[in-house]
GULO-249672 format. One line per field, with one value per residue: residue number from 0; residue in one letter; x, y, z of N, C-alpha, C, CB in turn. Coordinates in Angstrom, 1 decimal, always signed. Atoms other than C-alpha are relative to their C-alpha. Glycine has a CB too. Layout:
// GULO-249672
num: c(NUM; ...)
residu: c(A; ...)
nxx: c(X; ...)
nyy: c(Y; ...)
nzz: c(Z; ...)
caxx: c(X; ...)
cayy: c(Y; ...)
cazz: c(Z; ...)
cxx: c(X; ...)
cyy: c(Y; ...)
czz: c(Z; ...)
cbxx: c(X; ...)
cbyy: c(Y; ...)
cbzz: c(Z; ...)
// end
This chain:
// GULO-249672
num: c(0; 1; 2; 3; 4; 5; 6; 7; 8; 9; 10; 11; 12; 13; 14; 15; 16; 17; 18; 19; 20; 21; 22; 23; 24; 25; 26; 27; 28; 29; 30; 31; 32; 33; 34; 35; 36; 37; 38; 39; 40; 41; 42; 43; 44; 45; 46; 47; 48; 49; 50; 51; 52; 53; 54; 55; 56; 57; 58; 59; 60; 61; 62; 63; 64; 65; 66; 67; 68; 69; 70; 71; 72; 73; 74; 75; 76; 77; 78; 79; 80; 81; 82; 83; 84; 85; 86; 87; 88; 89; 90; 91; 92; 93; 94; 95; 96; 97; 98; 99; 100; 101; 102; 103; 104; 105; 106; 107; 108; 109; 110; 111; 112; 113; 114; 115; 116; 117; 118; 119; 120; 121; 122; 123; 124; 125; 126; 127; 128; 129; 130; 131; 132; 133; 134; 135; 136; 137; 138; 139; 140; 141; 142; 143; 144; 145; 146; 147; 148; 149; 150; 151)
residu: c(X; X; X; X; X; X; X; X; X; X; X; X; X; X; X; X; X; X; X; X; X; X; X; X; X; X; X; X; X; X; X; X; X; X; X; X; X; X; X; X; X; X; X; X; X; X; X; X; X; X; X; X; X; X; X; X; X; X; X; X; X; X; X; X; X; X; X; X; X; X; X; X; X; X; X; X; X; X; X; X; X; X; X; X; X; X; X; X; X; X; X; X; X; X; X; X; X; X; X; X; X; X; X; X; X; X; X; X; X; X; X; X; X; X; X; X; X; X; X; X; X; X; X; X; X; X; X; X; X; X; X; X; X; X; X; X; X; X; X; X; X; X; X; X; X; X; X; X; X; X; X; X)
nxx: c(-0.4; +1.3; +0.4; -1.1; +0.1; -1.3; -0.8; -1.5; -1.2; -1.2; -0.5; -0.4; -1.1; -0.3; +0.7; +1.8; +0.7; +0.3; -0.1; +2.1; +0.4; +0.5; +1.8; +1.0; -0.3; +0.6; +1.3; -0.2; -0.3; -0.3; -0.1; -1.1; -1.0; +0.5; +0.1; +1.1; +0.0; +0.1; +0.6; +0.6; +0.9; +0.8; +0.6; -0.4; -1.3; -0.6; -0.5; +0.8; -0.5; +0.9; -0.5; +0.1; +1.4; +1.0; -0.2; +0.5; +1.2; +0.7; -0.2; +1.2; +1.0; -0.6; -0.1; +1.4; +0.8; +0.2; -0.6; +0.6; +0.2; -1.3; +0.1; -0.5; -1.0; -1.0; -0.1; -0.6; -1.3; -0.2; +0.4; -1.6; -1.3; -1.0; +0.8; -1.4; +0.0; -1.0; -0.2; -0.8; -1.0; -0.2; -0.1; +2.0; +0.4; +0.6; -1.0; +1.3; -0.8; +0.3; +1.2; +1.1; -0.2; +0.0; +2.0; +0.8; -1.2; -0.6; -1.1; -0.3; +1.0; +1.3; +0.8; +0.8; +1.4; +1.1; +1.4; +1.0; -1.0; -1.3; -0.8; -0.2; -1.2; +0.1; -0.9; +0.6; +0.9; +1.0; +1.3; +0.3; +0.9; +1.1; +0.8; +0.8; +1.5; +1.2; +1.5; +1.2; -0.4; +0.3; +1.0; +0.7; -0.5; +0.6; +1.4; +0.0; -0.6; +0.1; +1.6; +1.4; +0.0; +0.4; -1.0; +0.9)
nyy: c(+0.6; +0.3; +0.0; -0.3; +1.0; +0.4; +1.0; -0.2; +1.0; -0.2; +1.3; -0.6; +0.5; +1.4; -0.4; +0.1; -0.8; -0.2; -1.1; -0.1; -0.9; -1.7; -0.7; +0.4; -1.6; -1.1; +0.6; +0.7; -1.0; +0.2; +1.1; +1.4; -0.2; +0.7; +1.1; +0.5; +1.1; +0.7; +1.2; +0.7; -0.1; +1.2; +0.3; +0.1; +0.3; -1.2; -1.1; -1.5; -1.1; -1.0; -0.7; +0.8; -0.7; +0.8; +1.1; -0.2; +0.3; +1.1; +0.7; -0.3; +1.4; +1.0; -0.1; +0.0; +1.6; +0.8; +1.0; +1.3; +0.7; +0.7; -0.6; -1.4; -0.1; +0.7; -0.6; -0.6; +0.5; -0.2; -1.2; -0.7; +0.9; -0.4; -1.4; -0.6; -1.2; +0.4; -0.6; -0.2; -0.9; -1.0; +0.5; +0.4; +1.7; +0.8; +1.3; +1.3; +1.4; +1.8; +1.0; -0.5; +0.0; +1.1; +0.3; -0.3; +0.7; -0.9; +0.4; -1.1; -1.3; +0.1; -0.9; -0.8; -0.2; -0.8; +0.8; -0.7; -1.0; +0.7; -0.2; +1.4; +0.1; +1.6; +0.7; -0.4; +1.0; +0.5; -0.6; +0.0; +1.0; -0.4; -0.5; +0.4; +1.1; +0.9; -1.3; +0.5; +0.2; -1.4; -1.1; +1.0; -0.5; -1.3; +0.1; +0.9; -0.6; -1.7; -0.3; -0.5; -0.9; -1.0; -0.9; -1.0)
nzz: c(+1.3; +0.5; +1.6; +0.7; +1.5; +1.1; -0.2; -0.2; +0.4; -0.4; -0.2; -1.7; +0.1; -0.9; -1.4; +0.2; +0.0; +1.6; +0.0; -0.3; +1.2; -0.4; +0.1; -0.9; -0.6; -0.1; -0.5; -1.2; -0.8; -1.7; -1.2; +0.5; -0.5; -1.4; -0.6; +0.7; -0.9; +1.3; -0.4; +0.9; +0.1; -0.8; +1.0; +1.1; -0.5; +0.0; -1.2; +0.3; -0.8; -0.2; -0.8; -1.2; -0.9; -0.1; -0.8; -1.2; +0.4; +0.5; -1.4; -1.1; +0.3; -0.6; -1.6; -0.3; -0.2; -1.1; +0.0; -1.3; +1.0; +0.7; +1.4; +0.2; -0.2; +1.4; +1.2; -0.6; +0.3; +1.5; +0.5; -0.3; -0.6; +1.0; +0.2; -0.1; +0.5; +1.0; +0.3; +0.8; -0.4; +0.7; +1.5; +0.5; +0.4; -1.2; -0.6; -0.2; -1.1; +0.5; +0.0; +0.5; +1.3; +0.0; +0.2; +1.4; +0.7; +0.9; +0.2; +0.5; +1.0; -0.8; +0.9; -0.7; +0.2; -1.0; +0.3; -0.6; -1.0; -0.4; +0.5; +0.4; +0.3; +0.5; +1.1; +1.5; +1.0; -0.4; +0.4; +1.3; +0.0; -0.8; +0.6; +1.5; +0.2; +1.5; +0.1; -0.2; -1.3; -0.4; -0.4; -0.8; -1.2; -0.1; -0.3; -1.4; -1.4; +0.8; +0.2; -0.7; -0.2; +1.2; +0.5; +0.4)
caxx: c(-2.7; -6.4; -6.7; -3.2; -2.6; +0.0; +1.5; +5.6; +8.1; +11.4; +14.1; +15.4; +18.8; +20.9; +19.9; +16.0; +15.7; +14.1; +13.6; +9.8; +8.7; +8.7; +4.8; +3.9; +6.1; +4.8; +1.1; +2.0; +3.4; +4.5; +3.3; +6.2; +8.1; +6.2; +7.3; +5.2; +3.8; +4.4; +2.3; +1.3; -1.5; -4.7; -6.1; -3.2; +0.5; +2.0; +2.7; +0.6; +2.2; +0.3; +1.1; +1.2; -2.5; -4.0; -2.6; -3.8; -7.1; -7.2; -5.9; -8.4; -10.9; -9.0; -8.7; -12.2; -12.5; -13.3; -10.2; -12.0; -13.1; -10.9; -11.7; -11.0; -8.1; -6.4; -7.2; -5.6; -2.5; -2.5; -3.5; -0.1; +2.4; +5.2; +3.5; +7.0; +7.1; +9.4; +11.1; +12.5; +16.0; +18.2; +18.3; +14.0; +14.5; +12.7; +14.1; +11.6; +12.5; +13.9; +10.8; +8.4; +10.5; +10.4; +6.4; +5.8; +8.6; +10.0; +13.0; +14.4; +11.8; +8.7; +5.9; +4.2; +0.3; -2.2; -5.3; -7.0; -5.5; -2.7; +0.3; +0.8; +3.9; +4.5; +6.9; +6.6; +6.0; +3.4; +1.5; +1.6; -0.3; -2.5; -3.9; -4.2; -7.9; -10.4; -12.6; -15.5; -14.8; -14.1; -17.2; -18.9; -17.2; -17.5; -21.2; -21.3; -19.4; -20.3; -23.9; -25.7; -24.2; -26.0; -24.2; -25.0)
cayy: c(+10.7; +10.9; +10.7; +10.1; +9.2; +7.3; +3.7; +3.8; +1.1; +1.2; -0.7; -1.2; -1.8; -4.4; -2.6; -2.9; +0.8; +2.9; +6.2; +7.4; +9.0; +12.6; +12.8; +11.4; +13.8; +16.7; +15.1; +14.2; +18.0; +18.4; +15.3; +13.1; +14.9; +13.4; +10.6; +7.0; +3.8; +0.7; -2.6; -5.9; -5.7; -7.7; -8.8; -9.2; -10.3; -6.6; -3.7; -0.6; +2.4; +5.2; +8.7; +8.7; +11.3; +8.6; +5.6; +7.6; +7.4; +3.8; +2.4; +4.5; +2.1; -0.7; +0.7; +0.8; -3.0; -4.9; -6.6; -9.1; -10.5; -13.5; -12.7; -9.0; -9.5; -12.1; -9.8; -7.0; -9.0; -9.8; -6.6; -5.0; -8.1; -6.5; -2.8; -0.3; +3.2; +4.4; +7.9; +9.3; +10.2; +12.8; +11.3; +11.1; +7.1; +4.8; +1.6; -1.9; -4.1; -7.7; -9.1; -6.9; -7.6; -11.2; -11.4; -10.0; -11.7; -8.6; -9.1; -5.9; -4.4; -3.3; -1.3; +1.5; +2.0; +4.3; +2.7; +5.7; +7.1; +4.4; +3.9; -0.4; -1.7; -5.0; -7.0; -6.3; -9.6; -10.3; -7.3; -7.7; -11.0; -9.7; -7.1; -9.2; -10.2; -11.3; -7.9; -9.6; -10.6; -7.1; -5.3; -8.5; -7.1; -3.8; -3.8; -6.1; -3.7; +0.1; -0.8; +0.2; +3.6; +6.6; +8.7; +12.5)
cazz: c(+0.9; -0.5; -4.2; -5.0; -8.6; -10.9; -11.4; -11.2; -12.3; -10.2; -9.0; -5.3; -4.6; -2.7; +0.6; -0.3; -1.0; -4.2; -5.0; -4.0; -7.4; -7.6; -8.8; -5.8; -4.2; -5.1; -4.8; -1.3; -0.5; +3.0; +4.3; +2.7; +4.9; +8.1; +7.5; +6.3; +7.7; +5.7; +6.2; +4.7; +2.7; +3.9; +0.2; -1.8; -1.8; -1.3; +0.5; +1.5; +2.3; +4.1; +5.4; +8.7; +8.9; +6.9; +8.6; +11.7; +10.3; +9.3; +12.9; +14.6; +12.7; +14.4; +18.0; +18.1; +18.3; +21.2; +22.0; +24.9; +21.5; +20.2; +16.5; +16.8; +18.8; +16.3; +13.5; +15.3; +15.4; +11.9; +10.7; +12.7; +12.4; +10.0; +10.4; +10.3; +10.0; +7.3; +6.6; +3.3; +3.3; +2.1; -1.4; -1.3; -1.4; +1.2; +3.0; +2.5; +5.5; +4.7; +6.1; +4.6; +1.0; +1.6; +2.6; -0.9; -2.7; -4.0; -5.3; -7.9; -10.3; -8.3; -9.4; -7.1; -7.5; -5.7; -4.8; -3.4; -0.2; -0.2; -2.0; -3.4; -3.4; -5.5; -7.1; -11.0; -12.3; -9.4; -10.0; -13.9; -13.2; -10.7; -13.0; -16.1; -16.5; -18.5; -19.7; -19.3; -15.6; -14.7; -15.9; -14.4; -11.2; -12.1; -12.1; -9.0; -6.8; -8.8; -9.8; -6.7; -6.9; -8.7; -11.3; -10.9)
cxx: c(-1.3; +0.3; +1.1; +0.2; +1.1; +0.3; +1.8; +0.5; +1.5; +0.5; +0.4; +1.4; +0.1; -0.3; -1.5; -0.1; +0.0; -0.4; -1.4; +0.0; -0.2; -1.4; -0.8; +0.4; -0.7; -1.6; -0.4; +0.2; +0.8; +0.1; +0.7; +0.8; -0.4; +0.3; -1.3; +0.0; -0.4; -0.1; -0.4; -1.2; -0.9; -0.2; +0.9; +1.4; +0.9; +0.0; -0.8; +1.1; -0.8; +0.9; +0.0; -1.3; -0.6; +0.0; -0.8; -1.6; -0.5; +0.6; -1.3; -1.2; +0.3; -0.1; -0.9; -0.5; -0.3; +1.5; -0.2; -0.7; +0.7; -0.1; +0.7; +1.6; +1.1; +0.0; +0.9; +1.2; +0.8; +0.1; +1.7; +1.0; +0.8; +0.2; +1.4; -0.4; +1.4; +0.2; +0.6; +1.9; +0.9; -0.2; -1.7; +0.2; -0.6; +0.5; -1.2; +0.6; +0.0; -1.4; -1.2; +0.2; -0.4; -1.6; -0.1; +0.2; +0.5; +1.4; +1.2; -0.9; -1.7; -0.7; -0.8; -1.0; -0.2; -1.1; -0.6; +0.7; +1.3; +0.6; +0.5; +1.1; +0.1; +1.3; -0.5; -0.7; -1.2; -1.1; -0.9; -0.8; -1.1; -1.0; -0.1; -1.2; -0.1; -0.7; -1.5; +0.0; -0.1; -1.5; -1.3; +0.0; -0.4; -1.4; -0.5; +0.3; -0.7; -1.2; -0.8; +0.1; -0.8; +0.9; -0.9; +0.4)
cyy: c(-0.2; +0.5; +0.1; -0.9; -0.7; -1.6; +0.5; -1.2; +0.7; -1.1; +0.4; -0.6; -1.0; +0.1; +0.1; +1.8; +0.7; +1.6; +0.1; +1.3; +1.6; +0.0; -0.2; +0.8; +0.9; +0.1; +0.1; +1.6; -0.2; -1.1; -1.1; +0.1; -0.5; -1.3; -1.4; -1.3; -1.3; -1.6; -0.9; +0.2; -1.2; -1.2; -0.6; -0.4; +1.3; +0.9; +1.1; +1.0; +1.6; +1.4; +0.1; +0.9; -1.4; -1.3; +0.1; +0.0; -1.4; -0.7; +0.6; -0.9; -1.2; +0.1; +0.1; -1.3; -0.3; -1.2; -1.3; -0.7; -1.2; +0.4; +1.1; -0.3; -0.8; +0.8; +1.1; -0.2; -0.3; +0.9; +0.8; -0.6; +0.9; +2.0; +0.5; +1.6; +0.3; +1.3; +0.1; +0.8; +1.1; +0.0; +0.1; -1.8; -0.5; -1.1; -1.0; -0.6; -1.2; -0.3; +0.6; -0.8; -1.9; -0.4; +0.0; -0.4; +1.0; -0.1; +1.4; +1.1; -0.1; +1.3; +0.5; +0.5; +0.5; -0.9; +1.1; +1.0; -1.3; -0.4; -2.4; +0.0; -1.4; -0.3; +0.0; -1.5; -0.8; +1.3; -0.2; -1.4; +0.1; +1.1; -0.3; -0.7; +0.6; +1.8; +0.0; +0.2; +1.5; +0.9; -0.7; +0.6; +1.3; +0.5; -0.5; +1.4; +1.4; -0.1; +0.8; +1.6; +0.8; +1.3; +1.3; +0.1)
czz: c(-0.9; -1.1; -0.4; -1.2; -0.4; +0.2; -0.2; +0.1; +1.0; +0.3; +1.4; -0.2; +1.0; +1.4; +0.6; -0.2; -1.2; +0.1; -0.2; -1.4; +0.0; -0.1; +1.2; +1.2; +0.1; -0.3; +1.2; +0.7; +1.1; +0.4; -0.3; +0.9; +1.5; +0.0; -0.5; +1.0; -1.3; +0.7; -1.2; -0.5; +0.5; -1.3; -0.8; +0.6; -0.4; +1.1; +0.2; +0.6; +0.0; +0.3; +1.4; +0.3; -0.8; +0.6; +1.6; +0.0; +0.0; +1.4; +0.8; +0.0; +1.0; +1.6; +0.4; +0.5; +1.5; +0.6; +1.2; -0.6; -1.0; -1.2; -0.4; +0.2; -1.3; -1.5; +0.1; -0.1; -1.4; -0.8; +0.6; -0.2; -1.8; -0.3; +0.5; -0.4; -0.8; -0.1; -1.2; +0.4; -0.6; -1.2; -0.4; -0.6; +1.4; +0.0; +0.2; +0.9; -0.4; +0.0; -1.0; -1.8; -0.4; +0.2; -1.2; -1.5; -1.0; +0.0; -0.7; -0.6; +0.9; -0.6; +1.5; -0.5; +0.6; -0.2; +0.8; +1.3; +0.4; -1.1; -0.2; -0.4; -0.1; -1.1; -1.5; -0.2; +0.9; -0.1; -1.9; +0.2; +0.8; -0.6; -1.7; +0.2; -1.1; -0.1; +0.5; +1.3; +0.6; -0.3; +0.5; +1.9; -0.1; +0.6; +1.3; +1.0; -0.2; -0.1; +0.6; +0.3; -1.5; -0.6; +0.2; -1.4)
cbxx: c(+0.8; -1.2; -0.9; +1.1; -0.4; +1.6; -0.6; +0.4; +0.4; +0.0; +1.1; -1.0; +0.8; +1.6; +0.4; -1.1; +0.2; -1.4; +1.0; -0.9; -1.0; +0.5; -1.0; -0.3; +0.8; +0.8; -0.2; +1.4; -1.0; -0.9; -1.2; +0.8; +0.4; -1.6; -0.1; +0.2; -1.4; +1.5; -1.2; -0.1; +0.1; -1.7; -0.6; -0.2; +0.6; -0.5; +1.3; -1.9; +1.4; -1.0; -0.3; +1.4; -1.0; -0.4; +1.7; +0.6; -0.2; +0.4; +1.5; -0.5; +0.2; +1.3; +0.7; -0.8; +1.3; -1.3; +1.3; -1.0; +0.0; +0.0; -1.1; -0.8; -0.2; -0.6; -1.2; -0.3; -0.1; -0.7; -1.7; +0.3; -0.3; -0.6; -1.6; +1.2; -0.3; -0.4; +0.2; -1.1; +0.7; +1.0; +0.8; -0.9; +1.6; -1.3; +1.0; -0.4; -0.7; +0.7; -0.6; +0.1; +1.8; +0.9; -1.2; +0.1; -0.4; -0.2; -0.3; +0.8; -0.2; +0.2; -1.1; +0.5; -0.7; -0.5; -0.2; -1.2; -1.0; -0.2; +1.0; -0.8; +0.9; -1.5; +0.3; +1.4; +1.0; +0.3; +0.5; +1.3; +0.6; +0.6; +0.3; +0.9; -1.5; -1.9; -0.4; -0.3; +1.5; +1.2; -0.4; +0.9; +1.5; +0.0; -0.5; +1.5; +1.9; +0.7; -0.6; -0.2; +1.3; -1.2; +0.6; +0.2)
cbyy: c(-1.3; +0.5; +1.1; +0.0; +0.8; +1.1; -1.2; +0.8; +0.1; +0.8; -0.6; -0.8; +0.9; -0.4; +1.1; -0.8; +0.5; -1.1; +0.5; +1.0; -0.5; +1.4; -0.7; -1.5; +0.8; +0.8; -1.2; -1.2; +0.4; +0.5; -0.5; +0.0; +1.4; +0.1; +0.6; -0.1; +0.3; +0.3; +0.5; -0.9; +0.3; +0.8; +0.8; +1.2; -1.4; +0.6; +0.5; +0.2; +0.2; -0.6; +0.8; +0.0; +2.1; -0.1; -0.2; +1.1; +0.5; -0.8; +0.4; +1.5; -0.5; -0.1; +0.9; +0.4; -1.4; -0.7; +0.4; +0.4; +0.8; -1.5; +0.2; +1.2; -0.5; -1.8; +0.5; -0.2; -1.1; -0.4; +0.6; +0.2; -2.6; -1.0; +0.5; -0.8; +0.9; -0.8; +0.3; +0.8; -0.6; +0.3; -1.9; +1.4; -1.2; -0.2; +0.3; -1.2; -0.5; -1.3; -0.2; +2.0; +0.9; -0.5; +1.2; +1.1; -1.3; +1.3; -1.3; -0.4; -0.8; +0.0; -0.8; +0.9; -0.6; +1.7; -1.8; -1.2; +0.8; -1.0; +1.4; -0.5; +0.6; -0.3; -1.5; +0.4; -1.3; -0.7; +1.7; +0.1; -1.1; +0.5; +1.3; -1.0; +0.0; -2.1; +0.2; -1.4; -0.6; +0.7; +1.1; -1.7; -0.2; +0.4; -0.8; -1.5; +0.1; +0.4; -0.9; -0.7; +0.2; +0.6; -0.2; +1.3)
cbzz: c(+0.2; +0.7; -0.7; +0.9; -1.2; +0.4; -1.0; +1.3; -2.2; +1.0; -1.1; +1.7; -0.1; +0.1; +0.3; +1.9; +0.9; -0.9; -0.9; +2.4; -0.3; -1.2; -1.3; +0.2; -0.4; -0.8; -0.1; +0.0; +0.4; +0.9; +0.3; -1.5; -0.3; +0.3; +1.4; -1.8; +1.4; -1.2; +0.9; +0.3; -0.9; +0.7; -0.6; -1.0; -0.5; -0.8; +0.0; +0.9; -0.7; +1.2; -0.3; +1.2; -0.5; -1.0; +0.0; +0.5; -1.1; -1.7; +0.8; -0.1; -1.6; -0.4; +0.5; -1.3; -0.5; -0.6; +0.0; +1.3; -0.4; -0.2; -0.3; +1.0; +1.3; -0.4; -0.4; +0.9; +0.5; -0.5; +0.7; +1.3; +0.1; -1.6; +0.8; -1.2; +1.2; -1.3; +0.7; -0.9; +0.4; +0.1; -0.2; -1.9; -0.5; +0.2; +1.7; -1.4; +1.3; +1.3; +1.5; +0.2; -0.3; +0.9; +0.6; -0.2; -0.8; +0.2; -0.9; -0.8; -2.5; +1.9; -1.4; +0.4; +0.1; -0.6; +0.5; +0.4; +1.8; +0.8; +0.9; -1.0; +0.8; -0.9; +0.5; -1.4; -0.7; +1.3; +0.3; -1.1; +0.3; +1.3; +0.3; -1.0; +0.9; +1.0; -1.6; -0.4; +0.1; -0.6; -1.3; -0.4; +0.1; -1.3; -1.0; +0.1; +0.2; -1.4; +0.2; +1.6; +0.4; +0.4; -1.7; +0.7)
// end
């Protein structure tokens, strides 16, 4: 799912499920059809949804730990508790689990984001508050995080 683009407004229905956007369909190719893995996010009150090559990428980071580690281990736990794998079905919609929809407090109107090789899944009116800042703030941030890199 590396470098997938677009935000997306949808709605889910009474069964928790929404129709996965074409653009990210045909972004996605083939590997929509493998199937996806859909977990709390760590940072934020939402949902990531991976494919399952890059999900198999970002666990391998994890399975690396030390679990004879308390720390690791309890992160471990945290990091998997709600983690679901998810298929599209005939229709191309996907299914949120109660719990997953209830962690995030999604309720009808939710907005799908890319953040790079993963796919953000948020209740509308908590993302629209989560990406209103200050201008300032951000290229305060900007600079902070982007600075130390060089542009060719």
């Amino acid at each position: 799912m590396l470098n997938v683009l677009g935000t997306y407004e949808v709605k889910i229905d009474t069964k928790g499920r929404f129709m996965f956007p074409a653009p990210y369909k045909a972004q996605l190719g083939s590997e929509s059809k493998n199937g996806f893995v859909l977990k709390r996010s760590i940072f934020k009150k939402c949902l990531e949804l991976f494919t399952i090559e890059q999900w198999n990428q970002e666990s391998a980071m994890v399975r690396k730990l030390n679990m004879f580690k308390k720390k690791n281990a309890d992160f471990v736990t945290k990091f998997m508790a709600g983690v679901k794998p998810v298929e599209m079905d005939g229709n191309g919609r996907l299914l949120l689990p109660k719990d997953l929809l209830n962690y995030c407090g999604i309720k009808k109107d939710i907005v799908l984001t890319s953040v790079v090789n993963r796919i953000e899944i948020w209740d509308k009116e908590v993302y629209e508050a989560a990406v209103d800042y200050d201008p300032d703030d951000f290229a305060n941030l900007a600079e902070e995080v982007m600075g130390e890199f060089e542009t060719e």
